[in-house]
Backbone bond lengths (Angstrom), bond angles and torsions (degrees), N, CA, C in turn:
res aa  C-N    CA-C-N  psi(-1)  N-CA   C-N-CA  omega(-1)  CA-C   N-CA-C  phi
1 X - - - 1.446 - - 1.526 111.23 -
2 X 1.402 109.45 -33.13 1.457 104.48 -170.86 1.552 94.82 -77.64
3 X 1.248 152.99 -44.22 0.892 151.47 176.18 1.996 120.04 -39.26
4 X 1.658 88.18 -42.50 1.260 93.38 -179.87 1.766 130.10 -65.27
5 X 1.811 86.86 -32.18 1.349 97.18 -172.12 1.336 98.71 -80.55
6 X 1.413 134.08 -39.06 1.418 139.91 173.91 1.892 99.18 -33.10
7 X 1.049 106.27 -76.61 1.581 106.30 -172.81 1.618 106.60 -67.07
8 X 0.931 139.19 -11.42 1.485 144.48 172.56 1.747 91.09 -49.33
9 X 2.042 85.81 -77.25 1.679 108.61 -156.63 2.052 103.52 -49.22
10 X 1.509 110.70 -33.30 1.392 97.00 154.19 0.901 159.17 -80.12
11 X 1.039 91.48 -15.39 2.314 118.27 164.12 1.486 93.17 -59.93
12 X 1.130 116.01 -59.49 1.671 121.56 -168.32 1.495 119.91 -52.59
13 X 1.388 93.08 -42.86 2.216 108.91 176.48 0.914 109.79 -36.92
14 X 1.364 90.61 -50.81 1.811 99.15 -152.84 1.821 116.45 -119.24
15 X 1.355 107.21 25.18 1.291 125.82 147.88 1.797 102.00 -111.54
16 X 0.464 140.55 64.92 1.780 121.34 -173.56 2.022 86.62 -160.02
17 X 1.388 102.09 -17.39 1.537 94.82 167.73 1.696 121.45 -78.30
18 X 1.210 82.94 -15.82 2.014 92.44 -172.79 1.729 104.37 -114.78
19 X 1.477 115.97 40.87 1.741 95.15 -168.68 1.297 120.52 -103.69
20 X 1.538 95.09 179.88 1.451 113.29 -137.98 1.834 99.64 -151.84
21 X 1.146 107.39 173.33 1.795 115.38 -155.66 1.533 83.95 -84.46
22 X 1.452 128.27 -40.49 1.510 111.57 -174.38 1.626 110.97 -78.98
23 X 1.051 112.20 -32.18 1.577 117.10 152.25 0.959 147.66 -45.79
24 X 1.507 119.31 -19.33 1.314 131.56 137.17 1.527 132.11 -98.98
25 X 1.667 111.92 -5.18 1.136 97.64 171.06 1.796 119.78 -84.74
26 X 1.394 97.01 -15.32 1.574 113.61 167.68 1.487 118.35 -74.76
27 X 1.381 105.99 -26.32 1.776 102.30 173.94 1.839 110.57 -87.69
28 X 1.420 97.40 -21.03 1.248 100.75 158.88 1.982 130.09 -51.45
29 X 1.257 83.70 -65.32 1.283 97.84 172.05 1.820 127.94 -60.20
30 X 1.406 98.15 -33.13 1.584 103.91 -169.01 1.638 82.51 -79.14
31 X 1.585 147.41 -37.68 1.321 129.47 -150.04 1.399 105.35 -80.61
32 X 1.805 101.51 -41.63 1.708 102.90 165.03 1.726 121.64 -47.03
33 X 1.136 112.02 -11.03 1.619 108.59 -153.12 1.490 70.97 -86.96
34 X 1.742 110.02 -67.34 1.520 104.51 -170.57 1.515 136.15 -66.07
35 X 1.188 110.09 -1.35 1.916 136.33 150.65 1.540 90.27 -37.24
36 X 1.533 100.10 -77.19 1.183 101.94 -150.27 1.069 129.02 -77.06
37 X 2.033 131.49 -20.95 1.483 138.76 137.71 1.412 99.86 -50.42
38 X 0.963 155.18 5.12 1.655 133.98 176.53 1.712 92.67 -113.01
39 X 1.264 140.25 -19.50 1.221 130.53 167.07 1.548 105.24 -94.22
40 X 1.017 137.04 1.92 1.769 140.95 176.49 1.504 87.98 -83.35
41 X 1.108 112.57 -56.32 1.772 120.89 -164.44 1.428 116.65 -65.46
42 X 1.399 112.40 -26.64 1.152 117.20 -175.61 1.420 113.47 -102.08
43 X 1.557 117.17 -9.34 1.339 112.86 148.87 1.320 129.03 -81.85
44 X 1.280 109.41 -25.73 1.832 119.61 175.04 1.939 94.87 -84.25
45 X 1.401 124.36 -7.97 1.355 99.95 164.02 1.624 114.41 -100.81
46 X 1.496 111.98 -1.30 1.813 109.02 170.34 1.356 94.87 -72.89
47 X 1.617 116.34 -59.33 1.261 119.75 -172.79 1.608 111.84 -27.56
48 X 0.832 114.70 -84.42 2.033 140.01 -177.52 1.986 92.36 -42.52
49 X 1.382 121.78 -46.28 0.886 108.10 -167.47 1.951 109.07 -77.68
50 X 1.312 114.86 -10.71 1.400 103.25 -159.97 2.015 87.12 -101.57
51 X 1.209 126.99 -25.94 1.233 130.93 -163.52 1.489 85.66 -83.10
52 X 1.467 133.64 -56.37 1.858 104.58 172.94 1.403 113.01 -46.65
53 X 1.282 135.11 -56.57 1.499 137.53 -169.87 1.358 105.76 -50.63
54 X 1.223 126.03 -25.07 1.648 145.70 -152.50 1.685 91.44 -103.99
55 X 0.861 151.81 -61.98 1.808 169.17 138.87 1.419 103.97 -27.34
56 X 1.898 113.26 -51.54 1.601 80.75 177.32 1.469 125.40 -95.57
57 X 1.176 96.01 15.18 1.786 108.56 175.60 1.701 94.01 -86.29
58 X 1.051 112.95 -43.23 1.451 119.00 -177.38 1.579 113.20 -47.42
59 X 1.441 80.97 -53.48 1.981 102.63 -177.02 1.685 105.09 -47.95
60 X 0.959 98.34 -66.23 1.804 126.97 -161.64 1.792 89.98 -49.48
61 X 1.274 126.82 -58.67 1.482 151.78 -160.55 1.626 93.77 -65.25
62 X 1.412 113.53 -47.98 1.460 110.55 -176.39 1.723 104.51 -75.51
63 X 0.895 105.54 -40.78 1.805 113.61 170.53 1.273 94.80 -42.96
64 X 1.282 116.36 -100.64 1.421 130.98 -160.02 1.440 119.31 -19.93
65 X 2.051 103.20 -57.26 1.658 107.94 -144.84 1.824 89.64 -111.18
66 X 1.255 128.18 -29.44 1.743 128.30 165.50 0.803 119.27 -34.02
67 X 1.482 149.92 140.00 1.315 136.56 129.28 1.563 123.56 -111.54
68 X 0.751 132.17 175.68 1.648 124.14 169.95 1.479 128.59 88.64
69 X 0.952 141.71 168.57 1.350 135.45 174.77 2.068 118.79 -26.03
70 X 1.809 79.71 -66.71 1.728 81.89 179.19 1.719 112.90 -61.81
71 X 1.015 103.42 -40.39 1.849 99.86 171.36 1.012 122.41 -30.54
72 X 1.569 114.60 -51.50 1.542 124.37 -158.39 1.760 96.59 -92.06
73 X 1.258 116.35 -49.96 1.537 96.20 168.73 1.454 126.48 -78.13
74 X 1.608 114.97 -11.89 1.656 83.77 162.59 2.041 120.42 -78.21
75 X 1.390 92.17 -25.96 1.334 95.93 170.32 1.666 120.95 -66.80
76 X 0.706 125.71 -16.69 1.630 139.65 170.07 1.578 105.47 -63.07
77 X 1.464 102.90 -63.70 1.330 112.59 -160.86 2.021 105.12 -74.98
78 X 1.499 113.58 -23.26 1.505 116.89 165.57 1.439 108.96 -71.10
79 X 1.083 125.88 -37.30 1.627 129.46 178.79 1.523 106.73 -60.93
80 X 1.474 127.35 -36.97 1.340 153.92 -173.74 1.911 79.24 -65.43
81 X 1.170 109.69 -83.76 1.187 120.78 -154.90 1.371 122.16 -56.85
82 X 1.582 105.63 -14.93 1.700 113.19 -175.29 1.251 88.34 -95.77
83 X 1.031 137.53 -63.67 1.683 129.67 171.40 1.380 120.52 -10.28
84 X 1.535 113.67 -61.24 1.425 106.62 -157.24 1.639 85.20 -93.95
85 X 1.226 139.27 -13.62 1.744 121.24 161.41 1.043 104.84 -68.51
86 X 1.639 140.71 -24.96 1.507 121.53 -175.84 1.163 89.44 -72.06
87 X 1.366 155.91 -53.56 1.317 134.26 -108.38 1.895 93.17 -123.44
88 X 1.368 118.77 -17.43 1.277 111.43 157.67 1.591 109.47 -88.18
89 X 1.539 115.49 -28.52 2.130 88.10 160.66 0.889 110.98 -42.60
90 X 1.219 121.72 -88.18 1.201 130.18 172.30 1.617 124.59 5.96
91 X 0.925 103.03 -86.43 2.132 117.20 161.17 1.787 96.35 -43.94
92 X 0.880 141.78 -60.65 1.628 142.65 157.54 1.201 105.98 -26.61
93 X 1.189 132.08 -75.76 1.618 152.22 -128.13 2.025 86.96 -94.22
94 X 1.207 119.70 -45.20 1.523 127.99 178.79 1.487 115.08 -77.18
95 X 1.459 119.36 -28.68 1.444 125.02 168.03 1.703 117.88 -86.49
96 X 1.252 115.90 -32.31 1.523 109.18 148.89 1.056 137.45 -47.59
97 X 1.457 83.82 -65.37 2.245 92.01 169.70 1.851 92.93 -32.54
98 X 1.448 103.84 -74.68 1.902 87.77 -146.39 1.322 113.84 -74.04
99 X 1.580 117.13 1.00 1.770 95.05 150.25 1.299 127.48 -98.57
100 X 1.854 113.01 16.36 1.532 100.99 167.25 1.199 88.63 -86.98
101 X 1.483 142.21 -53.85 1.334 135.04 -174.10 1.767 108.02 -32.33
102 X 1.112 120.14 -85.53 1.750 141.09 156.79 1.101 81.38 10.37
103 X 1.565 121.31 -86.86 1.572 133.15 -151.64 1.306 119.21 -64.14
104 X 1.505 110.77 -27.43 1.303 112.23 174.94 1.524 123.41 -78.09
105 X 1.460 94.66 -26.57 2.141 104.61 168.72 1.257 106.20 -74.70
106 X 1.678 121.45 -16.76 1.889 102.24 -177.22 1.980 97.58 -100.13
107 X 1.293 113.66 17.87 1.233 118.43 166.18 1.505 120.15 -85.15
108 X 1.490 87.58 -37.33 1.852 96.97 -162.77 1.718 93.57 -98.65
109 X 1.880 138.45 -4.86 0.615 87.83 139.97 1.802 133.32 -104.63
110 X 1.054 119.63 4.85 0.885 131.59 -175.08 2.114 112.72 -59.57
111 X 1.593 113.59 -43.77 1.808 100.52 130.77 1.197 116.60 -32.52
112 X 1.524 130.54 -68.67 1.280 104.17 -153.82 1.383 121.51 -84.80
113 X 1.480 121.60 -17.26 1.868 119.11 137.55 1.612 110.14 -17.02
114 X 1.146 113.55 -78.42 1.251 138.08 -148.45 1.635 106.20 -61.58
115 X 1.406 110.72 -46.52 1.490 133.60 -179.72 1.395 109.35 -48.83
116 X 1.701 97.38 -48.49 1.451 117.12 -174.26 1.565 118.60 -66.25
């Protein structure tokens, strides 16, 4: 996606010097498309973000109150599991950023459509 919007936001540059009513009703439309993947993403990144917080409370809880064999491997295997949710937030949390960014350059130019 980030790729897509990358070549979008340059298709757009450099049509946006010559525009026209179908030229904005298409930049219209393509910014809504990406409106609306940049709010998908940012609910699948609360999601991802509250289920680590949710795992490492879990984690921490099996630490604390476990003891014994099963303690240490279910707590092992939650530590396992908060790991690889940090590290896909993360990949979440870094792919949001650049389509609010993305979204925010087909805003500013989409003024200058409009200006024009």
């Amino acid at each position: 996606m980030d790729k897509k919007l990358r070549d979008y936001i340059k298709e757009i540059e450099k049509a946006s010097k010559n525009p026209s009513a179908e030229l904005i009703e298409y930049h219209k439309t393509m910014t809504a498309q990406f409106q609306h993947e940049r709010f998908i993403h940012l609910i699948v990144t609360m999601f991802f973000a509250l289920y680590m917080f949710l795992s490492f409370a879990m984690f921490l809880f099996t630490a604390i109150y476990l003891t014994g064999n099963y303690g240490a491997i279910i707590s092992s295997c939650l530590g396992i599991v908060t790991l690889i949710l940090v590290i896909v937030t993360l990949f979440y949390i870094r792919h949001y950023y650049q389509l609010e960014n993305g979204t925010q350059k087909l805003e500013e130019i989409t003024k200058k459509l409009y200006k024009l």
